[in-house]
DSSP file (Angstrom, degrees, kcal/mol; ACC not computed):
  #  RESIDUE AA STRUCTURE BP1 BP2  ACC     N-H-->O    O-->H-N    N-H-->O    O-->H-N    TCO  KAPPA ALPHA  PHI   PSI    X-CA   Y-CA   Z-CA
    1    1 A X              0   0    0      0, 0.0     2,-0.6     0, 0.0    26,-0.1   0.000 360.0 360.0 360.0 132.1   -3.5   14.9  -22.6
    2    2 A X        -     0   0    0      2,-0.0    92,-0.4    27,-0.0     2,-0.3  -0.968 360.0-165.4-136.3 108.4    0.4   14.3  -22.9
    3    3 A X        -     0   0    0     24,-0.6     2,-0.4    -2,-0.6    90,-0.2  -0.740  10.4-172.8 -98.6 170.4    1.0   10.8  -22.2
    4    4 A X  E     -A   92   0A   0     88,-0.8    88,-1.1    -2,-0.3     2,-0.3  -0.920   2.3-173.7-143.0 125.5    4.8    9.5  -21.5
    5    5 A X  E     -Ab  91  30A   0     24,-1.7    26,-1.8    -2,-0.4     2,-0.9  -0.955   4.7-166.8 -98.1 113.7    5.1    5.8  -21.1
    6    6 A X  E     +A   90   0A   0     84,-4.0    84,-1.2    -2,-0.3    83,-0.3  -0.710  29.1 149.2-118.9 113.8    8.6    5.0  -20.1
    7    7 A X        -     0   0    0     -2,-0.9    26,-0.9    82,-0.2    27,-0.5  -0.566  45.8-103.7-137.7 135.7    9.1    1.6  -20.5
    8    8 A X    >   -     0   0    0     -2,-0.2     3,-0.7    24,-0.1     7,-0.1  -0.893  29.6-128.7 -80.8 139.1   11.3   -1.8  -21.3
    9    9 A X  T 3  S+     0   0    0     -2,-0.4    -1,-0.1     1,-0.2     6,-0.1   0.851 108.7  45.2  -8.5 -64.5   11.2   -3.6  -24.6
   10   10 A X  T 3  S+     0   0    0     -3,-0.1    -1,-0.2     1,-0.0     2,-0.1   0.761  79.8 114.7  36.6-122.4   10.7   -6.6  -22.6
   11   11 A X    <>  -     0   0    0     -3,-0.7     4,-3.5     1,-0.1     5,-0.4  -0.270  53.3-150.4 -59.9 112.0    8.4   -5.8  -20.3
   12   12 A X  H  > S+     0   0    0      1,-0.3     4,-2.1     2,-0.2     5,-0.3   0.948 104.0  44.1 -29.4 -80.3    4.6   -7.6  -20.2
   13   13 A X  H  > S+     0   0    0      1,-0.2     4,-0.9     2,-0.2    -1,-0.3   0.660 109.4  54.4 -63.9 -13.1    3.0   -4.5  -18.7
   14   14 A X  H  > S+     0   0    0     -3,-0.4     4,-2.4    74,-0.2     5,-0.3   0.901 111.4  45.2 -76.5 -46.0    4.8   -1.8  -21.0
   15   15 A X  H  X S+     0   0    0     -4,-3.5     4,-1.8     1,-0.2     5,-0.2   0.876 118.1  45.5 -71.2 -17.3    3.6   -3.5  -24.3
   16   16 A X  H  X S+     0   0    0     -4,-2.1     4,-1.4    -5,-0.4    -1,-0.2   0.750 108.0  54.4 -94.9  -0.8    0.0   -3.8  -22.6
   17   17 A X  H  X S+     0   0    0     -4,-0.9     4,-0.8    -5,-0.3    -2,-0.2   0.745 109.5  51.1 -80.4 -31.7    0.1   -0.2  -21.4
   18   18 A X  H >X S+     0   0    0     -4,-2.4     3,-1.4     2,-0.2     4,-0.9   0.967 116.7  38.1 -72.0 -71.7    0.9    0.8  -25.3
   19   19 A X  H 3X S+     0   0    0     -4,-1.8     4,-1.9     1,-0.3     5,-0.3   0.964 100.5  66.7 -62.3 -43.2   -2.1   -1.2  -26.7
   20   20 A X  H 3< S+     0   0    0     -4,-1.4    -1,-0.3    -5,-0.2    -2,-0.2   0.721 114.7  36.9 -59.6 -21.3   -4.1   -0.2  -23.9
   21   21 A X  H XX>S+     0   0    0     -3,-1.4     3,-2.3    -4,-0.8     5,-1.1   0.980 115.1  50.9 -19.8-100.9   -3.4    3.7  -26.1
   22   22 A X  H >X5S+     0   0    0     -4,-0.9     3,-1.5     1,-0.3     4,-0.5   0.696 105.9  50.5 -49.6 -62.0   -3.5    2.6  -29.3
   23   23 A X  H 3<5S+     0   0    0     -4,-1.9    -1,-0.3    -5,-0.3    -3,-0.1   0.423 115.6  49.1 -95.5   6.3   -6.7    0.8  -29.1
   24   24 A X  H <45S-     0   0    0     -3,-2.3    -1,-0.3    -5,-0.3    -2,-0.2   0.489 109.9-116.5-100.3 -23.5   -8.0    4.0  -27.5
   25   25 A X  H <<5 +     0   0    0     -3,-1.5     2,-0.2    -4,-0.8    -3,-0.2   0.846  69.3 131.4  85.9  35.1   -6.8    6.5  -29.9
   26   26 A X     << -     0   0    0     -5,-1.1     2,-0.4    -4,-0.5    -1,-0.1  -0.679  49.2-129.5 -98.9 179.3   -4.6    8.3  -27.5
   27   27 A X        +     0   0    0     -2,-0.2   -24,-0.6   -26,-0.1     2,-0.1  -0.997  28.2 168.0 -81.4 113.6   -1.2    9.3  -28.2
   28   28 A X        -     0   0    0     -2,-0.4     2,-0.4   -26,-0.1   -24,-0.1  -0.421  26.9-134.3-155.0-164.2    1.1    8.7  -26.3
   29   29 A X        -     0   0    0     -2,-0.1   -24,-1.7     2,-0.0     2,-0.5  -0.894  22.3-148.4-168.5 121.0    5.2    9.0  -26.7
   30   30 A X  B     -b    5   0A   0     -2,-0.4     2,-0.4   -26,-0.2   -24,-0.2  -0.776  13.4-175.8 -91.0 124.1    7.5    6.1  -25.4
   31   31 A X        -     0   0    0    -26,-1.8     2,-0.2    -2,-0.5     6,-0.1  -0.883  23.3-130.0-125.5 101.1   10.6    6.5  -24.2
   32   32 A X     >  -     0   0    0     -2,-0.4     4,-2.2   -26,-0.2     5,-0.2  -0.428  13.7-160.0 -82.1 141.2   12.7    3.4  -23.2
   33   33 A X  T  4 S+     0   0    0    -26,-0.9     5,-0.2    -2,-0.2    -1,-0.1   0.292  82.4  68.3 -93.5   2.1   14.1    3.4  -20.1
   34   34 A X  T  4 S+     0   0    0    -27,-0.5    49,-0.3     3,-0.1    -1,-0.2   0.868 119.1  23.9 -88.2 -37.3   16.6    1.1  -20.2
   35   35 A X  T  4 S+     0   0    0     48,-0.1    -2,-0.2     2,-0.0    48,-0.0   0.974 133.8  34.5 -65.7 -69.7   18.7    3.6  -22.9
   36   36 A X  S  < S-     0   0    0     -4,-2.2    -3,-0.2    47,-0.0    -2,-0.1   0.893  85.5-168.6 -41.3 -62.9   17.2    7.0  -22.0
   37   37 A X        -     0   0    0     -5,-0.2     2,-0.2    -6,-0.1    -3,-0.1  -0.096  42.2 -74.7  74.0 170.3   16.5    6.6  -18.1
   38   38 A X        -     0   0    0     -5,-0.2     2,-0.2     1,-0.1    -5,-0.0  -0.651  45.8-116.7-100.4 152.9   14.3    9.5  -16.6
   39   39 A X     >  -     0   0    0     -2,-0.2     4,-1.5     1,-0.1     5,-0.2  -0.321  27.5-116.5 -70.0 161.6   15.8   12.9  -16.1
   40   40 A X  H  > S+     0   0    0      3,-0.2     4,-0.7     2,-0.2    -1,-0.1   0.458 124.0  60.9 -70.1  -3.5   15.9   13.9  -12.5
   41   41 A X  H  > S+     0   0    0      2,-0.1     4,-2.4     3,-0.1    -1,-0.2   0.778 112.1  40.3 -91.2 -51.7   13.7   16.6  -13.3
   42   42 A X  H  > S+     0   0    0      2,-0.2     4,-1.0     1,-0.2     3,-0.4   0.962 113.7  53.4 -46.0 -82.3   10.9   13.3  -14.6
   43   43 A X  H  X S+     0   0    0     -4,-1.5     4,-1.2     2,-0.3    -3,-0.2   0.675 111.0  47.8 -56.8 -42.3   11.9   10.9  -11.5
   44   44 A X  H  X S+     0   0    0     -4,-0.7     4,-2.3    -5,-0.2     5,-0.2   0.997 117.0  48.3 -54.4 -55.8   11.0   14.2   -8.7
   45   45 A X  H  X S+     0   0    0     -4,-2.4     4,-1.2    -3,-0.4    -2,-0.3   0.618 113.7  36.6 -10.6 -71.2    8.1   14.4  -10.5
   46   46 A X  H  X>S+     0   0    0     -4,-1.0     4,-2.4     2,-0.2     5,-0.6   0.946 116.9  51.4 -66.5 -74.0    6.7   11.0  -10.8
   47   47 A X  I  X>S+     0   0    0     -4,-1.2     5,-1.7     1,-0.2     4,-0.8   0.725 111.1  57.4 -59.4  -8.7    7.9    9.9   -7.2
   48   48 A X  I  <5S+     0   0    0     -4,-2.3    -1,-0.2     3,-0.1    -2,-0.2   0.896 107.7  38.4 -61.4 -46.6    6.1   13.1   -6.2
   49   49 A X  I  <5S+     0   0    0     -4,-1.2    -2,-0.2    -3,-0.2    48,-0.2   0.876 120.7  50.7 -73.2 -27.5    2.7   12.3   -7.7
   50   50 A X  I  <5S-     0   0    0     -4,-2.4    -3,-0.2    46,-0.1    -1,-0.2   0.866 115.0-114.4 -71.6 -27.0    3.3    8.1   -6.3
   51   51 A X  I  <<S+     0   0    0     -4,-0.8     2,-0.2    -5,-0.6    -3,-0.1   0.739  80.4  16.5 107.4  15.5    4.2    9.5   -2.9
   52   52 A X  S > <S-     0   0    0     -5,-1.7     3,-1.6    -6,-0.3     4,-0.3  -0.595  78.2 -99.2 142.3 160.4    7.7    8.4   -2.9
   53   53 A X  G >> S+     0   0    0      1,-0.3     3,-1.2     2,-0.2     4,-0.5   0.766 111.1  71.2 -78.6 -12.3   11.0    7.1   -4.8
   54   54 A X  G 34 S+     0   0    0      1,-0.2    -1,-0.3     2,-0.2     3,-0.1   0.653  78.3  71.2 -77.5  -4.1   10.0    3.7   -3.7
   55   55 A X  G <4 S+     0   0    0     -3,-1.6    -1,-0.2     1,-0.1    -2,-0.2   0.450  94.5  49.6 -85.2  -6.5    7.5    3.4   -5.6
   56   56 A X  T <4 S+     0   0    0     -3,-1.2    31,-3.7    -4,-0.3     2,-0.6   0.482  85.4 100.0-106.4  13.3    9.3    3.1   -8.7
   57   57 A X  B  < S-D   86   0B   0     -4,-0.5     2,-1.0    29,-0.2    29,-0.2  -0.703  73.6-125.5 -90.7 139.2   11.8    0.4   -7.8
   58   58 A X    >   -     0   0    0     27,-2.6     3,-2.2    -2,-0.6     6,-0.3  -0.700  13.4-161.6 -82.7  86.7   11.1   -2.8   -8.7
   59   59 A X  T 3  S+     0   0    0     -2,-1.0     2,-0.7     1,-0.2    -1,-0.2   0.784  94.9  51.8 -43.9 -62.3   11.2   -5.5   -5.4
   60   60 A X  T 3  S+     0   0    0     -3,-0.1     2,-0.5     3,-0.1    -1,-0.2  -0.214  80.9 117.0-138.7  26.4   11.6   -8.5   -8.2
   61   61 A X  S X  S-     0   0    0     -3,-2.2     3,-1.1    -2,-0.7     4,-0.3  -0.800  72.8-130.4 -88.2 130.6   14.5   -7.1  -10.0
   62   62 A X  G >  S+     0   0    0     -2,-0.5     3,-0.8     1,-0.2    -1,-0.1   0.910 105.0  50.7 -31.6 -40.4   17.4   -9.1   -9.8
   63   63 A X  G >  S+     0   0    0      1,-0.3     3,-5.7    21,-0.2     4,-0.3   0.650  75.6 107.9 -90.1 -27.1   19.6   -5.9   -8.8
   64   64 A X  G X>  +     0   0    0     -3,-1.1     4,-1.3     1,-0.3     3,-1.1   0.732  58.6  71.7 -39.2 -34.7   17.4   -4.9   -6.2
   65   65 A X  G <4 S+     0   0    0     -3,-0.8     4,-0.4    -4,-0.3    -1,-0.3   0.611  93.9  63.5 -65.4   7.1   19.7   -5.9   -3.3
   66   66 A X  G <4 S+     0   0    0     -3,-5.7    -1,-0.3     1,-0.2    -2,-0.2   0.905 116.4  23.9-105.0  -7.9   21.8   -2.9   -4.4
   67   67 A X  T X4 S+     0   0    0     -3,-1.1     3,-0.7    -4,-0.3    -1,-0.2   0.118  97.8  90.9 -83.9   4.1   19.3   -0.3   -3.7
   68   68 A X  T 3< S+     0   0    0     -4,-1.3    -3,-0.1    -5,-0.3    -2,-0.1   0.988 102.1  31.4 -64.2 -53.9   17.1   -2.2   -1.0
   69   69 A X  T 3  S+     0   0    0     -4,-0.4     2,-0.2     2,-0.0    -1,-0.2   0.345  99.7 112.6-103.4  22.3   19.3   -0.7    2.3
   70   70 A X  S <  S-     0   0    0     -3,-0.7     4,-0.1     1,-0.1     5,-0.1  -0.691  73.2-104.0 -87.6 144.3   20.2    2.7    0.4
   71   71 A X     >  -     0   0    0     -2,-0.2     4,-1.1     1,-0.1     3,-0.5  -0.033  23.5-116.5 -41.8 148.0   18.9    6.0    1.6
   72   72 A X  T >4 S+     0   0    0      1,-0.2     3,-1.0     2,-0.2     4,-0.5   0.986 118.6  56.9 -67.7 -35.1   16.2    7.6   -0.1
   73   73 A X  T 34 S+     0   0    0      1,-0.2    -1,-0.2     2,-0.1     4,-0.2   0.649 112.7  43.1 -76.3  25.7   18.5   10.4   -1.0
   74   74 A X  T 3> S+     0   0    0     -3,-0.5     4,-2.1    -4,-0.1    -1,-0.2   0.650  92.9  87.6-119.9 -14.3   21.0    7.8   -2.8
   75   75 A X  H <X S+     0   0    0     -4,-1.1     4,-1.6    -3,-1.0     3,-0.3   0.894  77.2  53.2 -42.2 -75.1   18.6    6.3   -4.1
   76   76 A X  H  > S+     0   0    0     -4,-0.5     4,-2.9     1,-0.2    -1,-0.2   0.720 105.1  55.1  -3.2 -72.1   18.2    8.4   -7.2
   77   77 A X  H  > S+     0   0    0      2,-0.2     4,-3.2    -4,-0.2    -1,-0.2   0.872 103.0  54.6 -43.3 -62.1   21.6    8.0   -8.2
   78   78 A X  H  X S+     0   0    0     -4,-2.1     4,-4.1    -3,-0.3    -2,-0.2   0.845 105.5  56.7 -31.0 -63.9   21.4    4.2   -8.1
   79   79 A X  H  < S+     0   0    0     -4,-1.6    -2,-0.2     2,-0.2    -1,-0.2   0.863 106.4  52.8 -30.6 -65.6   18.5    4.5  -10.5
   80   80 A X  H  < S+     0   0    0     -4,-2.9     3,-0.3     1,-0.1    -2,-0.2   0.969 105.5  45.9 -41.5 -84.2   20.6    6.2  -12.5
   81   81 A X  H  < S+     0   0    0     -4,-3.2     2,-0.4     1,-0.2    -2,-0.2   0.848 128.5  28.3 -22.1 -71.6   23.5    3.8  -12.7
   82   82 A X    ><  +     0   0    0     -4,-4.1     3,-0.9     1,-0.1    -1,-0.2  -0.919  56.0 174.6-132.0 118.9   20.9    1.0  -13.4
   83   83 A X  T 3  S+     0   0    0     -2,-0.4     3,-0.2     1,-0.3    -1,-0.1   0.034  79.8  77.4-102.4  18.2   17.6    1.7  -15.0
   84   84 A X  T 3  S+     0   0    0      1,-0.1    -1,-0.3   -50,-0.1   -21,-0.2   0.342  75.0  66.8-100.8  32.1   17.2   -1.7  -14.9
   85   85 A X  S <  S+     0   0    0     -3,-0.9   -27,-2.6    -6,-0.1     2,-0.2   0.335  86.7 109.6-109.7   4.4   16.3   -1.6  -11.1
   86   86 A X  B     -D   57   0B   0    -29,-0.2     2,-0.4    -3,-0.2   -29,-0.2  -0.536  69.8-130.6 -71.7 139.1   12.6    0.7  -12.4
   87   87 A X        -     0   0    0    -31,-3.7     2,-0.4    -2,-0.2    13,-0.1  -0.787  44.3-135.1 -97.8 153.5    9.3   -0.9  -12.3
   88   88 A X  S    S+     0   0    0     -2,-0.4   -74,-0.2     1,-0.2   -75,-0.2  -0.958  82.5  67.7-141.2 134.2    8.1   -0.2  -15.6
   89   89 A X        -     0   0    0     -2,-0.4    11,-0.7   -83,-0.3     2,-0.6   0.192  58.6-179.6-117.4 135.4    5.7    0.8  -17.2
   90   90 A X  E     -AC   6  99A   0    -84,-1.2   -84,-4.0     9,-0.2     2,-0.4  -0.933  17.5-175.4 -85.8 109.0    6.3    4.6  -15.5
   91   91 A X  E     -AC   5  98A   0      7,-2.1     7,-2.3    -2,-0.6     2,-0.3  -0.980   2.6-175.4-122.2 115.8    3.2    6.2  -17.5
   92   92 A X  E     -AC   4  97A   0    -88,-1.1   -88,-0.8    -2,-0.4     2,-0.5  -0.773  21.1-179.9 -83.8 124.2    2.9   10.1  -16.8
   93   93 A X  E >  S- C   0  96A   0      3,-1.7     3,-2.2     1,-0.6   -90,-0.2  -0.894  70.4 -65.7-157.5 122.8    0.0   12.5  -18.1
   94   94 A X  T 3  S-     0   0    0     -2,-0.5    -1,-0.6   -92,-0.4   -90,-0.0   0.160 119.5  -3.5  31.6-135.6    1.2   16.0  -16.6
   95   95 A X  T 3  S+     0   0    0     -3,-0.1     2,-0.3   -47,-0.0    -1,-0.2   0.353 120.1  79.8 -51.6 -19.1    1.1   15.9  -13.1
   96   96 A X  E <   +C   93   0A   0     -3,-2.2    -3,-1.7   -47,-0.0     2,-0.3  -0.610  57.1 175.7 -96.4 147.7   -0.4   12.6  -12.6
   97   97 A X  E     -C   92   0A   0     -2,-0.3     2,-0.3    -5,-0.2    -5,-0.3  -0.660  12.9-158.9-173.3 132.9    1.7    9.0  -12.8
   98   98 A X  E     -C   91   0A   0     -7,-2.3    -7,-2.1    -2,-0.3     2,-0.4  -0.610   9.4-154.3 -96.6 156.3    1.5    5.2  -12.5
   99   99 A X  E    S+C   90   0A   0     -2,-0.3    -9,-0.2    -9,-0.2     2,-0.2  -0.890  72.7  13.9-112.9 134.6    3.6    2.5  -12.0
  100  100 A X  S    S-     0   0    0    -11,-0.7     2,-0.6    -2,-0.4    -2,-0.1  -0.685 110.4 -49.7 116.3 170.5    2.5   -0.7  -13.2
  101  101 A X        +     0   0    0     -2,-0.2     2,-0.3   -85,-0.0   -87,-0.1  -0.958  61.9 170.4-133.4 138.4   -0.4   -1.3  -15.6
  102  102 A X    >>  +     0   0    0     -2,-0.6     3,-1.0     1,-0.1     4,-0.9  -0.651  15.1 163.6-122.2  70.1   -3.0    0.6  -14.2
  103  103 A X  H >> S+     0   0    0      1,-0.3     4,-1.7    -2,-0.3     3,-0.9   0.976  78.1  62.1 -78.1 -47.9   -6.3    0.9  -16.7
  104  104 A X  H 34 S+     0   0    0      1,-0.4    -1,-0.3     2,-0.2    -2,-0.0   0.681 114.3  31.6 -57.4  -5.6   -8.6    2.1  -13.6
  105  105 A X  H X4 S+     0   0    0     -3,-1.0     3,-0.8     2,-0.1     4,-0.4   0.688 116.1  55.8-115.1 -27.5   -6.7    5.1  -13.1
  106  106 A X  H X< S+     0   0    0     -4,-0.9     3,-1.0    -3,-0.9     4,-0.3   0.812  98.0  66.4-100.6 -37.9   -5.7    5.6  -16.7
  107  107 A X  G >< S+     0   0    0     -4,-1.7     3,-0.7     2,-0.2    -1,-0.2   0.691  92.5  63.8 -32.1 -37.2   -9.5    5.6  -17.7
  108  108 A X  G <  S+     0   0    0     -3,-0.8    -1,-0.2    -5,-0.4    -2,-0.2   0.697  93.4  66.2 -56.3 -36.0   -9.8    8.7  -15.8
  109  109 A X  G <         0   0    0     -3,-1.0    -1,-0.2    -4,-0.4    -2,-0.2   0.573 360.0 360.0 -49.8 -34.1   -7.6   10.4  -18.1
  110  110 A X    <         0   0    0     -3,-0.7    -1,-0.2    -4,-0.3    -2,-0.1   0.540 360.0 360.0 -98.7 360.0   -9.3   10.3  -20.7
């Protein structure tokens, strides 16, 4: 299992997606997302396994109105610019990944 939680400082759900780990004994390897940002390589990846990039935007980010009426292929890009327009925590284990804190899928993992 290679978990990725990529994640705000913040963020409610990033710090309960990290104890919801640690109190498991997994490992897991944080990357904040407000500094890093996902590679483009991550962000196909992960909006492959949700089923689209729109499922990592955050509706109740301030910033949302600058990506709300953009194409999905601009989309990306946007994301780039400002990683603060992610819903976070983005937690990844290979192929698989949630948005959110998700224990009822993350249980499965293990």
């Amino acid at each position: 299992m290679n978990i990725q939680i990529f994640g705000k400082s913040k963020c409610f759900d990033t710090k309960k997606a990290e104890r919801y780990f640690k109190e498991r004994g997994i490992k897991y390897q944080y990357v904040d997302i407000l500094s890093k940002g996902l590679s483009r390589g991550e962000l196909d990846s992960v909006t492959r396994a949700l089923g689209g990039i729109d499922a990592v935007i955050d509706e109740n980010s301030k910033d949302y109105a600058q990506i709300k009426y953009l194409l999905d292929e601009a989309k990306p890009d946007k994301l780039a610019e400002n990683p603060k327009l992610y819903k976070t925590p983005i937690v990844r284990n290979g192929r698989s990944a949630t948005t959110g804190y998700c224990p009822e899928i993350w249980k499965n993992w293990e």
